[in-house]
C-alpha positions in Angstrom: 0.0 0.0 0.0 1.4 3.1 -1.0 -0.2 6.4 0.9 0.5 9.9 -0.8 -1.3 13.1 -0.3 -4.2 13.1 -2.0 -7.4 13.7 -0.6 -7.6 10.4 0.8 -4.6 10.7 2.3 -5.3 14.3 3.7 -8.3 13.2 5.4 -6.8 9.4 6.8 -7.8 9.1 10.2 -9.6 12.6 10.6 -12.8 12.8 8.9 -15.1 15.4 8.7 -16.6 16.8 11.6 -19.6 17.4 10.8 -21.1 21.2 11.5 -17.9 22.2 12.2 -17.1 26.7 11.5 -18.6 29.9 12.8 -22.5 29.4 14.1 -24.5 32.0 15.0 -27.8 30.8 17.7 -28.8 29.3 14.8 -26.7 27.0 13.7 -25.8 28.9 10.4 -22.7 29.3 9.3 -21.6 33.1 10.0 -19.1 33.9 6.4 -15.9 36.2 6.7 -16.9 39.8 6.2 -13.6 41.0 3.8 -10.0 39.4 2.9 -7.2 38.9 5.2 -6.1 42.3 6.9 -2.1 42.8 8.0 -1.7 44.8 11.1 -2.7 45.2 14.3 -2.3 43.6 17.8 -4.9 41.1 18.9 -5.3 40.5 22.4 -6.9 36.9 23.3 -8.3 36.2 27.0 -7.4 32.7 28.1 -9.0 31.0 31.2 -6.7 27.5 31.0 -3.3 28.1 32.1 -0.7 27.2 34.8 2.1 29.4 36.5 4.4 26.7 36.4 4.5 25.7 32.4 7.8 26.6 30.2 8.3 26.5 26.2 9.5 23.1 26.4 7.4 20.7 23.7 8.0 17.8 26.0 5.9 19.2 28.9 2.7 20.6 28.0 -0.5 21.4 30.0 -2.7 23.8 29.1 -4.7 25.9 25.9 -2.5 28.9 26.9 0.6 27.0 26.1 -1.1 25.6 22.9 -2.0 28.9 21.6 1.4 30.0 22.3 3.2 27.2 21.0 1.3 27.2 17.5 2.7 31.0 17.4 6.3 29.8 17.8 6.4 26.8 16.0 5.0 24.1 13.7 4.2 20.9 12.8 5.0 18.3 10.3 1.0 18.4 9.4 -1.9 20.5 10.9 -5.1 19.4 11.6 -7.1 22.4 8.8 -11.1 22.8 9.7 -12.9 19.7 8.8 -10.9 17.2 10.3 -8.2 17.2 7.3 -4.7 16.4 7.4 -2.8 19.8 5.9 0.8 19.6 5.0 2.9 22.0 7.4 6.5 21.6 7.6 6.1 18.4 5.6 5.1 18.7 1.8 3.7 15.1 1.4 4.3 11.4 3.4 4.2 8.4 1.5 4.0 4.8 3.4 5.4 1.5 2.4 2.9 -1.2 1.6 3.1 -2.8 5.3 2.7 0.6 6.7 6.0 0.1 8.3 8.1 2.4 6.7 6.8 6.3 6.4 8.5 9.2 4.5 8.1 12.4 4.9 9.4 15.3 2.2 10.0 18.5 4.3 9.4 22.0 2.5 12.4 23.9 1.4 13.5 27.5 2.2 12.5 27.9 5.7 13.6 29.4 8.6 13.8 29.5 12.1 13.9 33.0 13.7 17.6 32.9 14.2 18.1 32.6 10.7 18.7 28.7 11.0 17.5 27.1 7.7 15.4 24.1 8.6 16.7 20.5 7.7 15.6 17.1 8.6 18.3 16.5 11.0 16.0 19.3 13.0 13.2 16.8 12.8 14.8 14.0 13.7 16.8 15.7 16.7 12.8 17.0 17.7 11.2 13.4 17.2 13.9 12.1 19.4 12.8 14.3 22.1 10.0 12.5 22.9 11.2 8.8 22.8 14.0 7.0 24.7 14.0 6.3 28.3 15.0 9.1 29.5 12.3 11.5 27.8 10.0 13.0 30.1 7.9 13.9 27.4 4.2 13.4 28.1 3.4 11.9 24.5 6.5 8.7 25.0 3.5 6.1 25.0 2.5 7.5 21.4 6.5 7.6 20.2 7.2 4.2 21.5 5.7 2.8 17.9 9.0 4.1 16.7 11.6 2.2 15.4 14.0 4.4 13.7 13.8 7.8 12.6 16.5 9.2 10.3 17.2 12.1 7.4 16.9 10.1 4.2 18.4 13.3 2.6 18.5 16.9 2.9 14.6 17.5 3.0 13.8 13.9 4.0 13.0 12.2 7.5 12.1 8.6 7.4 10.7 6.7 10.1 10.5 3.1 10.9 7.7 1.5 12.9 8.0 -1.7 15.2 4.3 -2.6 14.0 2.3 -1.4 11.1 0.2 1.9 11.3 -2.1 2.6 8.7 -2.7 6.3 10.1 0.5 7.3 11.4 0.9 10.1 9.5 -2.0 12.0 12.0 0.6 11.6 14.9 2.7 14.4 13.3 -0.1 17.2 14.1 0.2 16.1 18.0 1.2 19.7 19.5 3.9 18.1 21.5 5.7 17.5 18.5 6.8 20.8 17.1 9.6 20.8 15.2 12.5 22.7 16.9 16.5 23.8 15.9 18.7 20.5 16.5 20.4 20.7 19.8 19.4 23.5 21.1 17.6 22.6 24.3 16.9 26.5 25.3 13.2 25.8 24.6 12.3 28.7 26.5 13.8 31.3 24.0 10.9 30.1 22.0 12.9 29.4 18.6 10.7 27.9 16.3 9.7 28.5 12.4 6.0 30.0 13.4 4.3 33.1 12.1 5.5 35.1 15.1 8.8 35.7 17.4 8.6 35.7 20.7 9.2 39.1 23.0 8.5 38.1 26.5 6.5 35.3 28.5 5.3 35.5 32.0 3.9 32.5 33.1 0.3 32.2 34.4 0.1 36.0 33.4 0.6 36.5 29.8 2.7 36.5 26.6 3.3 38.5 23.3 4.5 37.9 20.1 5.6 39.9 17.2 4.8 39.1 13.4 7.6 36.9 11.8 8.7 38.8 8.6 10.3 35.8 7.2 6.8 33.5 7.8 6.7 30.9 5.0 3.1 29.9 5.4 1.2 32.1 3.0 -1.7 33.6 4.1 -1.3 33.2 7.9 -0.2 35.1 10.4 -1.9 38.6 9.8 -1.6 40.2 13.2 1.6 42.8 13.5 1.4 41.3 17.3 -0.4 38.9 19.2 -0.8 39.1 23.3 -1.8 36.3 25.6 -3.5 37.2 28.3 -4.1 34.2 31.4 -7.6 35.6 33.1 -8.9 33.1 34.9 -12.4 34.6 35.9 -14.8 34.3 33.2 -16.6 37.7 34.2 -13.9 39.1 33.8 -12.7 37.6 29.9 -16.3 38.7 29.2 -16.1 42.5 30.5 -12.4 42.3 29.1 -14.6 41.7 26.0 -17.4 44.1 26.7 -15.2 46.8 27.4 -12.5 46.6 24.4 -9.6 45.3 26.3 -9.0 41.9 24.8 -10.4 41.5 21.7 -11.3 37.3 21.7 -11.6 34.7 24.8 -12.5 31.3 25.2 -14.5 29.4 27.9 -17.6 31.2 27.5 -20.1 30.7 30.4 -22.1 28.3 28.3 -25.4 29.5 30.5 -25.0 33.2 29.9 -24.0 32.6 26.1 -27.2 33.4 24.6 -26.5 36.7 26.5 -23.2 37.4 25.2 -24.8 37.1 22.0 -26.6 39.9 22.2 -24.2 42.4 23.4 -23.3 45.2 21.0 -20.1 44.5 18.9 -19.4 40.6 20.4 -19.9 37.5 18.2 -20.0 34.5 19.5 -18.2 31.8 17.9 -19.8 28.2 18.4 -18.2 25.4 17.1 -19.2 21.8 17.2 -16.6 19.1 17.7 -14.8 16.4 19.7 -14.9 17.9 23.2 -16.2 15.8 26.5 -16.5 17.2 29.4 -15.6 14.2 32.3 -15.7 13.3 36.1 -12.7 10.4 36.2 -12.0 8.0 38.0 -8.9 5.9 38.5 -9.4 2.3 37.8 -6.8 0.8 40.2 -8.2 2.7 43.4 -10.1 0.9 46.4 -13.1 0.0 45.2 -13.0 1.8 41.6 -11.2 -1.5 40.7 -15.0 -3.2 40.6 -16.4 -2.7 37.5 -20.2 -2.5 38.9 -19.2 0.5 41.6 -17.7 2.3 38.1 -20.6 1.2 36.4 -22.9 2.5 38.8 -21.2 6.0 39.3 -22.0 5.9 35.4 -25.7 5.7 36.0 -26.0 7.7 38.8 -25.5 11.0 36.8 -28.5 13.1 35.2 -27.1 13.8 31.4 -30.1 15.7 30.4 -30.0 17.7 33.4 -25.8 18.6 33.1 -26.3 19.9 29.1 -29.9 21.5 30.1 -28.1 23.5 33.3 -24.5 23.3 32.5 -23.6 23.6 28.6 -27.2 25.9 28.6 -28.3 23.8 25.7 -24.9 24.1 24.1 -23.9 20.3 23.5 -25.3 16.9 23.6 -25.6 13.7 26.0 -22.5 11.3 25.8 -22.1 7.8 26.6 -18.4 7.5 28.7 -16.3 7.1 25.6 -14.4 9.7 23.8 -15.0 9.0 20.3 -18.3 11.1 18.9 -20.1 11.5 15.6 -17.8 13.9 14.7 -15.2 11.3 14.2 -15.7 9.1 11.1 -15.5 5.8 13.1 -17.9 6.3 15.9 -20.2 3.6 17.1 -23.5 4.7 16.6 -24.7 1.0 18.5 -23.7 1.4 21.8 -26.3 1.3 24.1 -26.7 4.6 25.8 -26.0 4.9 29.7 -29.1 6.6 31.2 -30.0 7.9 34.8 -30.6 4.7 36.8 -30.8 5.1 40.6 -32.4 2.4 41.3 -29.8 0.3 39.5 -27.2 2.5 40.5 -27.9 1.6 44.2 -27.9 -2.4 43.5 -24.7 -2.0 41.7 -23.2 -0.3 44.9 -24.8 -3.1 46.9 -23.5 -5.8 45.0 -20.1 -4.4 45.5 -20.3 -4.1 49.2 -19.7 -0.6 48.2 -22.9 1.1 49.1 -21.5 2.9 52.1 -18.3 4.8 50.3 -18.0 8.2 50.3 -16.3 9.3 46.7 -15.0 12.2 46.9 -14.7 14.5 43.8 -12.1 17.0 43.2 -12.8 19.6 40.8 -12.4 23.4 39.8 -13.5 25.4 36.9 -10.2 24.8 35.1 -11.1 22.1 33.0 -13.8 23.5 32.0 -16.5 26.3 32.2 -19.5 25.1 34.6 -17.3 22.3 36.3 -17.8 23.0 39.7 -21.7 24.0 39.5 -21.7 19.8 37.4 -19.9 18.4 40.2 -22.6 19.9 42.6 -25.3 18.7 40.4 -23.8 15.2 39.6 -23.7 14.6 43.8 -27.6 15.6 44.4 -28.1 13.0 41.2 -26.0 10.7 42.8 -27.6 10.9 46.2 -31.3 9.9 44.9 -29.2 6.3 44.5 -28.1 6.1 48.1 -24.0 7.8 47.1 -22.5 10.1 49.0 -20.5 12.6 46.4 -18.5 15.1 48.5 -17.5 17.8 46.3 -13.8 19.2 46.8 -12.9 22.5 45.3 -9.3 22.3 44.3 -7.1 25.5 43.6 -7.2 27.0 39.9 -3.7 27.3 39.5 -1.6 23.5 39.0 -5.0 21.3 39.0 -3.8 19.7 36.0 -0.3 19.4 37.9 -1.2 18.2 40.9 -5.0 17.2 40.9 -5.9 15.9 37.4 -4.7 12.0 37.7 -3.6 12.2 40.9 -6.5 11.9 43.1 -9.0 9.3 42.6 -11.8 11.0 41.6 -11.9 14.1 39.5 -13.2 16.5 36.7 -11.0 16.5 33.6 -12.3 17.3 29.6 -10.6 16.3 26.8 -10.8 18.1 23.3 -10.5 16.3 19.8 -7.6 14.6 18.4 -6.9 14.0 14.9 -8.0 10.1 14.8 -9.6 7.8 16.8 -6.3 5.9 17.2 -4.6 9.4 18.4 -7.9 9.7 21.0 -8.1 5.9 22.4 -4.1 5.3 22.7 -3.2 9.1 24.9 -6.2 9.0 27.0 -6.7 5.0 27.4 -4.0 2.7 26.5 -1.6 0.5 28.9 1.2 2.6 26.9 -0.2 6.0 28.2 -0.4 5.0 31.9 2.1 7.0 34.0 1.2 10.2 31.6 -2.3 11.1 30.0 -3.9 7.6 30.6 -5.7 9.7 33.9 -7.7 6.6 35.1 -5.0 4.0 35.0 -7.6 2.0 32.7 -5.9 -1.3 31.5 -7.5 -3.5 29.9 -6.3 -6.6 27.5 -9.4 -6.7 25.1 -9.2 -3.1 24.8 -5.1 -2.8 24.0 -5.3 -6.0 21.7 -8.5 -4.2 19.4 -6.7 -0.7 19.6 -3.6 -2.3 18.2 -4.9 -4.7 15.7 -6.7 -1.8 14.2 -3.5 0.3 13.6 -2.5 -1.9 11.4 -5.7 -3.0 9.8 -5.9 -1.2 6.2 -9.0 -2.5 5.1 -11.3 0.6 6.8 -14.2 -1.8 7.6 -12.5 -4.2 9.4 -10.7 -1.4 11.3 -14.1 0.2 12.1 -15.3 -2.9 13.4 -12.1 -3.1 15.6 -12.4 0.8 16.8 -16.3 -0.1 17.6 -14.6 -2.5 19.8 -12.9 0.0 21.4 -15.4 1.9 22.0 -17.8 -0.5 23.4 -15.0 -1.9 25.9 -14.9 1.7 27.4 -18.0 2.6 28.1 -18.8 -0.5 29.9 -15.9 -1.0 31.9 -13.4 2.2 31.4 -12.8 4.9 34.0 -14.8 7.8 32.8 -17.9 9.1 33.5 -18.3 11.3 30.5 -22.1 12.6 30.6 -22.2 15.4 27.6 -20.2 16.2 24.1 -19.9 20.3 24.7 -19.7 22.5 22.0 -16.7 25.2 21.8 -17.7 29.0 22.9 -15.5 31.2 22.4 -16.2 34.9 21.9 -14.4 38.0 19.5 -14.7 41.5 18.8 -16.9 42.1 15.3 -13.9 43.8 14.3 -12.3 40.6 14.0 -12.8 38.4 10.9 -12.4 34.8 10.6 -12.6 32.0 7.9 -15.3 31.0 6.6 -15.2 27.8 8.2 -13.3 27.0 11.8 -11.6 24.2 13.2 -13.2 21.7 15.5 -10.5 19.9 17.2 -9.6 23.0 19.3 -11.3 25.9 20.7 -10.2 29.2 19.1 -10.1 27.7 15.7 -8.1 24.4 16.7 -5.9 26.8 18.7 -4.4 28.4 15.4 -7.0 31.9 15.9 -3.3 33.5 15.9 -2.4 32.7 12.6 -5.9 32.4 10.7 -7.9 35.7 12.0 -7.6 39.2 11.0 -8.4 42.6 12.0 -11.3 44.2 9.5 -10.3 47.2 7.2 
């Protein structure tokens, strides 16, 4: 089998996400009002951040760092709106017919911002990064299905695979692997080949960015500067808004949206994609290691009630997996978890668990409305005889010290390119110790999720990824009660595409390099 770039290619493992782009209340598609401006300096208002996070692609945390990142640097690919597979800092990838062997042609004529011309030894010194023994990056479960990577040639990277992966290629838009200068382990100077240079960075309180003369991408990067502002308080992103001071956030308050909408000069920008909001548990704790107490912690939660009162109408009910209709191989068949107290209580009974107190540790870092779920999730819960005791954690470090830490707690987790990408960070036996949060581990589960890597006939690796699916909701970790649509909010003097990414909020976290200012 021989993979190039054409559209099949582009879209391998992504799919279309459906209604993804700029909605207005009702669901239409808002168009871009002029062409790409130059000039300007926009000023984005982000709530997820963490005082303790550096430049360093190894160790990543938060949308702040994401945004930030995606000024400095690129990818081999980008995720484009849609779900496709763009070329970035790689021109086209071609796979050998086992899907062992992938090459990757690297563009030509670009620069880092200290006038480094990029090469594939910089690739391979920034895949290595993240694999060996001694990484600490937080994506080594992902790298370990390298063999070998090398530079082929001047403009050439090949890598080698210890088992076949049909889908590789969507492992290269994985923010964690930027491409960086060879060597140069100063990640904090912020060197990268990105549509803007770094001036200063404060962490927890903000960063800006100037506009990279030399910027390769064409069309991108329209802003003369762009300024990162960590505001945790969603009043105040929105009066920050209101007033003129920033001029985009993210995190709307999904139950004062419809509000937002109305102000004077603010649109709204809705996206629908591949975000769940969670409360997780970890798998290997006290009595979470009985499938019926996780099972009934599963149908002990209201969904209706969490998108009616949380998301304000602004999602949809999930089923405790992480792979939605916006993802071309979801499984419609499952069948869907619903509010069970009754069975909820026999469940804890059965497991001799009916007198445990779970405590669950949350703040409104992961995501908008956390803290007012958790409370509602507990007087669900105690209709079935569980005690829930919510525990408000500190803002600042919860994805440091809270998030996979504690036995019980609120996380969310947006899109990722594939369903492989999705399953294998947040699920598989590879990824415990870094994203795997709930220590899941479970043999049916790793065998399907590898057996359909490799699988290049798309049915039979649909039926294996259905699989997947159907293993997690049952038995995984997660209580995942809603999809939740992305609100983020700009100035009407701001223009975007026609069309916005859904993997991300803020336009897959590339608003930096794809809005403009209007004339």
């Amino acid at each position: 089998m021989t993979i190039k770039t054409n559209r099949r290619s582009l879209l391998l493992g992504a799919g279309a996400l459906g209604a993804t782009g700029l909605l207005g209340l009702s669901g239409q598609p808002l168009r871009a009002q002029n062409a790409p401006q130059k000039g300007g300096t926009f000023r984005m208002a982000i709530a997820d951040f963490d005082s303790g996070e550096t430049l360093d692609p190894q160790v990543h945390e938060t949308k702040f760092m994401t945004l930030l990142q995606w000024q400095l640097r690129n990818n081999l690919i980008e995720v484009g709106p849609g779900g496709v597979l763009v070329p970035e800092l790689a021109t086209s990838w071609e796979g050998s017919e086992d899907s062992l062997t992938w090459v990757f042609k690297l563009r030509e004529g670009v620069e880092f911002h200290n006038g480094k011309s990029m090469s594939a030894d910089d690739v391979v010194f920034s895949l290595n990064l993240h694999r060996g023994d001694d990484t600490v990056s937080q994506v080594k479960a992902l790298t370990q299905q390298i063999a070998d990577v090398k530079a082929s040639a001047p403009h050439e990277v090949t890598v080698t695979l210890h088992a076949p992966n049909a889908t590789f290629p969507s492992l290269m838009t994985v923010i964690n692997l930027l491409v960086v200068p060879a060597d140069d382990m100063n990640f904090d100077a912020g060197i990268g080949t990105g549509g803007y240079i770094l001036e200063s960075y404060e962490p927890g309180v903000k960063a800006r960015v100037t506009r990279n003369p030399n910027y390769w991408k064409e069309g991108r990067g329209h802003f003369e500067a762009v300024e990162t502002l960590a505001i945790r308080d969603v009043n105040a992103r929105t009066t920050a808004l209101q007033t003129g001071q920033v001029d985009a956030m993210n995190f709307v308050d999904p139950t004062t949206a419809r509000l937002m909408q109305m102000m004077p000069g603010v649109d709204l920008v809705q996206t629908q994609g591949k975000v769940h909001y969670a409360f997780s548990i970890d798998t290997t704790a006290g009595v979470y290691t009985d499938n019926d107490v996780r099972r009934a912690m599963k149908l002990a939660i209201n969904r209706q009630e969490i998108v009616d009162k949380v998301l304000g109408g602004f999602g949809s009910i999930a089923n405790d997996q992480s792979i939605s209709s916006a993802y071309p191989n979801y499984n419609p068949n499952l069948p869907q978890h619903e509010y069970d107290p009754d069975e909820a209580r026999a469940l804890m009974k059965k497991a001799g668990a009916e007198n445990e107190v779970h405590r669950l540790h949350v703040s409104e870092t992961p995501f908008a409305g956390a803290v007012d779920a958790a409370q509602l999730y507990s007087e669900h819960a105690a209709a079935a005889g569980i005690t829930i005791e919510v525990a408000r954690e500190p803002e600042d470090g919860y994805w440091s010290k809270v998030w996979g830490k504690v036995p019980f707690f609120a996380e969310r987790w947006s899109g990722r390119a594939n369903e492989d990408l999705m399953l294998s960070l947040a699920y598989s036996r590879e990824s415990i110790g870094s994203w795997n949060s709930t220590h899941w581990d479970n043999d049916a589960f790793n065998k399907a999720l590898t057996a359909a890597r490799s699988e290049r006939d798309d049915a039979k690796r649909r039926e294996l990824l259905w699989e997947c699916q159907a293993l997690l909701s049952a038995k995984g970790g997660v209580v995942a009660p809603v999809w939740a649509d992305y609100l983020d909010a700009k100035s009407e003097k701001v223009s975007t595409p026609e069309q916005v990414a859904g993997d991300w909020d803020m336009d897959g976290c590339r608003a930096s390099e794809r809005w403009w200012f209007n004339a």
